[in-house]
Residue, then its C-alpha position, 0 to 999 in steps of 0.5 A: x861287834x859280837x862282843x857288844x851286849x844289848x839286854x832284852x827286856x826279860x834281863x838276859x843278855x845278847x850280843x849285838x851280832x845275835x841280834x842283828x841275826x835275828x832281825x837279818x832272818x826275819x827280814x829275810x823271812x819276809x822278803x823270801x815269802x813275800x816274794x812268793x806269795x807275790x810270784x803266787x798272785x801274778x804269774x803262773x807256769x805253762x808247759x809248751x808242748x811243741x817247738x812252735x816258738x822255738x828257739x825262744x821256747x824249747x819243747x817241753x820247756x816251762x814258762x812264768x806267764x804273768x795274768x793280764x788283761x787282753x788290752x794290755x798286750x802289745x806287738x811283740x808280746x808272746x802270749x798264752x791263749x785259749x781260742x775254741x776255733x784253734x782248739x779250746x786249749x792253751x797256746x803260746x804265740x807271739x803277737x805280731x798285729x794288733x785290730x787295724x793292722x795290715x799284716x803281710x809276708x814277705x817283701x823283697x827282703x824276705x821280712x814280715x810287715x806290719x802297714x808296710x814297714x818291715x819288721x826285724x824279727x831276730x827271735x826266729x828259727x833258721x836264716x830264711x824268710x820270715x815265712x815260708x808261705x806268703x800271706x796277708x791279713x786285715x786284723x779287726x778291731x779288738x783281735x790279734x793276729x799271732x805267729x809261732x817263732x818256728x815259722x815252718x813248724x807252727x799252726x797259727x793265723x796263717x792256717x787260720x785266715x780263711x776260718x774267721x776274722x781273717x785268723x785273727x783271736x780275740x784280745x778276750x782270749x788270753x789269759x797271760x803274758x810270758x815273761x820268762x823261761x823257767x825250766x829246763x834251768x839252761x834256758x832259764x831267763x827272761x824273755x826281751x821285749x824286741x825292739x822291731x816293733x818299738x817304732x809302731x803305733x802303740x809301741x811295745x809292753x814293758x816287763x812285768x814285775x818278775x825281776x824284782x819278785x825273784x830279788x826279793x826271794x834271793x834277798x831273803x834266803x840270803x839274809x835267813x841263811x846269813x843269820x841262821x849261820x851266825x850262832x855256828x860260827x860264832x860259837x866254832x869260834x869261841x871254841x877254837x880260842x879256848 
């Protein structure tokens, strides 16, 4: 194929490789920004101070959150927030009610539930209760009740049930949905939706478009790396035969 001349319109003449690297580094150029430009659009790192969510997010650790509107979220989620009463900062919790749910901890198994039915919950820290308090709330309409991960060492609705809508923050009040770890790069990796939820009304989110943002980047740094290599190695080449 290196072999195969192709004449450009100004007369000179290329081998088919040069151009098919050519084209490979301006796909990939567009791919490798495009993907950017698109991450850019959608999603925005958080930092999470504390170890409230851990082990699914460490202290410290930085999140991709991607922006959506409040009545998108859906059990399960783990969501960035702003709330004055809980302090008129961001913070992370996961969703585990919605408005018109009766949220309680614990059953005779140790389990939270969400109108009666127990939920498993494998994403939490240790083997013990779902809470080490007890508690039971009535989310109102258009509110979200939120838990840490870390149920023994997160400030979430439980310390806020007697403050005001039964602990419960408005749908208004986030401001995104995390879709991944993304630093320290050990815990890099996207976050599954659980399936515990998966059987209530409503059912559980689907991922948002991360994956197919990051293919998009790799797949163009590949193809500019691939094409930019090719003149070097053609020329070594050329160069070892004579």
């Amino acid at each position: 194929m290196s072999g195969t001349k192709v004449r450009t319109s100004g007369g000179h003449a290329r081998t088919m490789g040069s151009v098919l690297s050519g084209l490979a580094v301006a796909v990939g150029c567009v791919l490798f920004l495009g993907g950017f430009i698109w991450g850019a659009a959608l999603y925005r790192p958080y930092t999470v101070p504390t170890d409230s969510m851990a082990p699914t997010i460490g202290v410290g650790a930085r999140v991709l959150a991607q922006q959506v509107d409040g009545s998108e979220v859906r059990r399960g989620d783990v969501v960035v927030f702003r709330d004055s009463v809980w302090g008129d900062v961001p913070m992370v919790k996961r969703v585990v009610g919605v408005g018109g749910d009766k949220v309680a901890c614990c059953d005779a198994g140790g389990k939270l539930t969400v109108n009666g039915k127990p939920v498993e919950e494998p994403y939490l820290q240790g083997d013990g209760p779902a809470s080490p308090v007890g508690f039971k709330a009535e989310v109102p309409k258009g509110q979200l009740f939120l838990l840490g991960d870390h149920r023994s060492d997160s400030m979430d609705s439980r310390v806020h049930l007697t403050d005001r809508d039964n602990g419960a923050v408005p749908r208004s009040a986030v401001d995104a949905r995390v879709d991944a770890n993304a630093w320290p790069v050990g815990s890099f990796g996207m976050l599954e939706r659980p399936s515990g939820f998966s059987g209530l009304p409503g059912g559980i989110s689907q991922p948002g478009p991360l994956r197919p943002i990051m293919a998009a980047i790799v797949a163009g740094a590949v193809l500019i790396l691939g094409g930019a290599a090719y003149g070097p190695i053609v020329n070594r080449r050329r160069r070892a035969r004579v």
